[in-house]
C-alpha positions in Angstrom: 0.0 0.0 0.0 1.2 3.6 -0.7 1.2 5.7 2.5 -1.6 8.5 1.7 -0.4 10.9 4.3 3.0 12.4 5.1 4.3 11.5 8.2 6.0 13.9 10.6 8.1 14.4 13.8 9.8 16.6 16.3 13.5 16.2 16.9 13.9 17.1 20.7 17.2 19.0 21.9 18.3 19.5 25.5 20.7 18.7 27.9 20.6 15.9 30.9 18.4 17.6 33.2 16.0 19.6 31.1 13.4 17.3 31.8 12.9 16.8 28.2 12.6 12.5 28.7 9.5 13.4 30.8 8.2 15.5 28.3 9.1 13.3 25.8 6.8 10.8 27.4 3.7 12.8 27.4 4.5 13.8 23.6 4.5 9.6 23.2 1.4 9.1 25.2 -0.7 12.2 23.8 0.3 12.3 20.7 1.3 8.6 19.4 4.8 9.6 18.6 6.9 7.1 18.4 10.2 7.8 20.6 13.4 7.2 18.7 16.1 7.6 20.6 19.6 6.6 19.6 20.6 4.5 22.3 18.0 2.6 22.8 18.0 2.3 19.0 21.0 0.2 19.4 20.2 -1.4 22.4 17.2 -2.3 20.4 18.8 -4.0 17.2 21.3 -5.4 18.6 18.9 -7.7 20.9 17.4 -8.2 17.6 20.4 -9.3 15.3 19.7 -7.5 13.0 22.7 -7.0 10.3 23.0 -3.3 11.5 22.8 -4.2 15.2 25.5 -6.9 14.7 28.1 -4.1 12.7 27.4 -2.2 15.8 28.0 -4.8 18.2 31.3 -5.5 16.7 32.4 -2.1 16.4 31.6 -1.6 19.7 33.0 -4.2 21.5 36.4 -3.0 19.3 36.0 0.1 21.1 35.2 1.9 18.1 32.2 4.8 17.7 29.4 3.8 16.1 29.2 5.7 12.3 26.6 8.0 11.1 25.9 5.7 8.1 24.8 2.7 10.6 22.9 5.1 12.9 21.4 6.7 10.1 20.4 3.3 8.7 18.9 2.0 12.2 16.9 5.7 12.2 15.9 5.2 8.6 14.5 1.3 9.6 12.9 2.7 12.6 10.9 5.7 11.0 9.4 3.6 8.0 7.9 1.3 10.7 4.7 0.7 12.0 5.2 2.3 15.3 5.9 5.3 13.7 3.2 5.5 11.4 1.3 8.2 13.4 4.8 10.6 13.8 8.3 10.4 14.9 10.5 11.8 18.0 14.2 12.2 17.5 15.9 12.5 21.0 19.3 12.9 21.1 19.7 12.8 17.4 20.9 14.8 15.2 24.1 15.6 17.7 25.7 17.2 14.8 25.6 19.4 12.2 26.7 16.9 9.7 24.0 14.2 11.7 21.2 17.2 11.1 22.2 17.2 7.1 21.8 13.7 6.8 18.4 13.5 8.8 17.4 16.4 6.2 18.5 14.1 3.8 16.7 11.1 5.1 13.6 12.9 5.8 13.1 14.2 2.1 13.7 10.9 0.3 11.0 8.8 2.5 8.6 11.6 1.7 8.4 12.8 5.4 8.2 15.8 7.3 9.8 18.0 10.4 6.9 19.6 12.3 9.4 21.3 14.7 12.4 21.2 16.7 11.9 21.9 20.3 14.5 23.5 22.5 14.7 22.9 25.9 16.3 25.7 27.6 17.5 26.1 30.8 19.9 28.3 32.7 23.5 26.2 33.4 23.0 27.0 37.2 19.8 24.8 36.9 21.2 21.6 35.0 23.8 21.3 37.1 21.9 21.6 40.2 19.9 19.1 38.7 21.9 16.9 37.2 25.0 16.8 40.0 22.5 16.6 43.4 22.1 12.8 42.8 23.0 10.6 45.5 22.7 6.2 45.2 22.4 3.6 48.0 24.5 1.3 46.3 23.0 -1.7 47.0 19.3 -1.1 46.4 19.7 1.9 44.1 17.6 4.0 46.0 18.1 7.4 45.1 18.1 10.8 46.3 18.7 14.4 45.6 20.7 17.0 47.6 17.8 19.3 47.0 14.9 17.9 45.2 14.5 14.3 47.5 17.0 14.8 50.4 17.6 11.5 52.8 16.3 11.8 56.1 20.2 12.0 57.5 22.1 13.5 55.2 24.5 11.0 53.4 22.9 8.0 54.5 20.0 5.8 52.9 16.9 6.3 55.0 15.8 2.6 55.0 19.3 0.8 56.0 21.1 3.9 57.0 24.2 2.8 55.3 26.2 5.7 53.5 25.5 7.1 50.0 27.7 7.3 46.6 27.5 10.2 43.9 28.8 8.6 40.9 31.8 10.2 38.6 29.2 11.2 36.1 27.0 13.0 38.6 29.9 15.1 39.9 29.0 18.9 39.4 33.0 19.4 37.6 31.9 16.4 35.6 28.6 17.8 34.6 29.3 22.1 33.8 32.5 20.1 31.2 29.6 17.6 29.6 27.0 20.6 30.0 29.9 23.2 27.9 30.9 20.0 25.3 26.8 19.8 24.8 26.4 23.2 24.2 29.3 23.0 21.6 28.1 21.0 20.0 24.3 21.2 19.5 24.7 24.9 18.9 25.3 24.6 15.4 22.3 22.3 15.1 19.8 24.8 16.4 20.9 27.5 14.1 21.0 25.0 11.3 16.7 24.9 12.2 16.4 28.2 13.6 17.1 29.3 9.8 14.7 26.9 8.5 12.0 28.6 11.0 11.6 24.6 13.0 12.9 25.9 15.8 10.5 26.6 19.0 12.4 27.3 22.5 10.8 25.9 25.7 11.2 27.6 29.1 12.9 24.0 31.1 13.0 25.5 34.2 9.1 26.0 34.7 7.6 23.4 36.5 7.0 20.3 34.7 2.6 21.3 34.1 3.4 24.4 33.1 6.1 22.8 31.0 3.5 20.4 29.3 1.1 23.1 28.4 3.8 24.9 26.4 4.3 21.6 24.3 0.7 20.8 24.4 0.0 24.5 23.0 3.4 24.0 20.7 1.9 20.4 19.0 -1.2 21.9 18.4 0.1 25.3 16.4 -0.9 27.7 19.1 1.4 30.1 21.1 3.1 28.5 24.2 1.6 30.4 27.6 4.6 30.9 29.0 6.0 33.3 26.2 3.7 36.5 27.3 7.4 38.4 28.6 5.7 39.5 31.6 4.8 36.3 32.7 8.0 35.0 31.7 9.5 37.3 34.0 7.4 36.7 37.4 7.9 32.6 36.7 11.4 33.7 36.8 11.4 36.0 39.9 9.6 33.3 41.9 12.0 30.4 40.9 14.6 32.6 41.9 12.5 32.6 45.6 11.8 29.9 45.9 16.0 28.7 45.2 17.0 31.4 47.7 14.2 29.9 50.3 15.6 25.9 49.5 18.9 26.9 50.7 17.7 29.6 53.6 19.4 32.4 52.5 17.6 34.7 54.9 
């Protein structure tokens, strides 16, 4: 059968601690976007076997990156599927400039189309806060945040009361370097859609309802609530209170 519509999709940019993969779920659930995501991608064909998924396999087992013409193969594979058939989510692809060309690429010869690109913003402060506050119980994998879940006693797991671990990754040097290399490089991406007019940025550091009307109001071609400037600006004031009030600065 000859597909009688044109199917689109979003690509989704942001870094760890945007709370774009909780977005990205509602997009899935409301709007029967499929979620493609590169990682699990290749989690996904390699548990499969698939002749892409075993030249990954072996590549990466040789400690080698993966290629754009693989990933781009598995993306292709993916999109023309029947999960996709009512729209696409590409999260965490394109990475680069060059990735971004080759989606273009992809997009045109399957006779598909990009609805959007949506930006997660969100003040560096705020990521890392987000992103280097975890703390693990080691043996359970309980976890907890220095600000957003704190442990009953700090440093210790509140069921065993045995100490906690912050992993390597979580480490807020760790995270401003990965936050800088991610701004590096996606910032060429965004300009590459900006000039195309695909490009809508979302206010990340709302909380996550406000966060999901914006989308909601994005997906369905209306003006996001949150860009009226003036209530822009007293979201902002109060965030700022109420992260002066978490750490009782007065």
């Amino acid at each position: 059968f000859f597909r009688t519509y044109m199917t689109e999709g979003i690509i989704l940019v942001g870094p760890n601690g945007c709370g774009k993969g909780t977005q990205a779920e509602h997009i899935k659930n409301a709007f029967k976007y499929c979620h493609v995501s590169t990682g699990d991608l290749l989690r996904e064909q390699i548990g499969l076997g698939t002749e892409l998924g075993n030249q990954a396999k072996g590549l990466m087992q040789a400690g080698k990156l993966v290629p754009d013409e693989l990933v781009n193969g598995m993306v292709k594979d993916k999109l023309k599927s029947k999960e996709c058939a009512q729209g696409f989510m590409l999260d965490g692809y394109p990475r680069t400039a060059t990735q971004a060309a080759k989606v273009d690429d992809l997009l045109k010869a399957e006779g598909m189309s990009l609805k959007g690109v949506l930006n997660f913003r969100c003040d560096d402060e705020t990521v890392i806060e987000r992103t280097s506050g975890r703390w693990i119980h080691k043996s359970s994998g309980r976890t907890y945040h220095s600000v957003f879940k704190k442990p009953h006693v700090h440093g210790k797991d509140d069921v065993t009361g045995e100490d906690l671990y912050q992993r390597d990754d979580d480490k807020p040097a760790v995270v401003a370097k990965r936050l800088a290399d991610f701004k590096a490089i996606t910032a060429p991406i965004i300009d590459h859609y900006r000039s195309m007019g695909k490009v809508t940025d979302i206010d990340a550091e709302q909380d996550m309802k406000s966060v999901k009307e914006d989308i909601q109001a994005v997906m369905d071609g209306k003006p996001a609530p949150s860009t009226s400037m003036i209530d822009a600006q007293i979201a902002k004031l109060k965030r700022q209170l109420t992260w002066l009030e978490a750490r009782k600065f007065w």
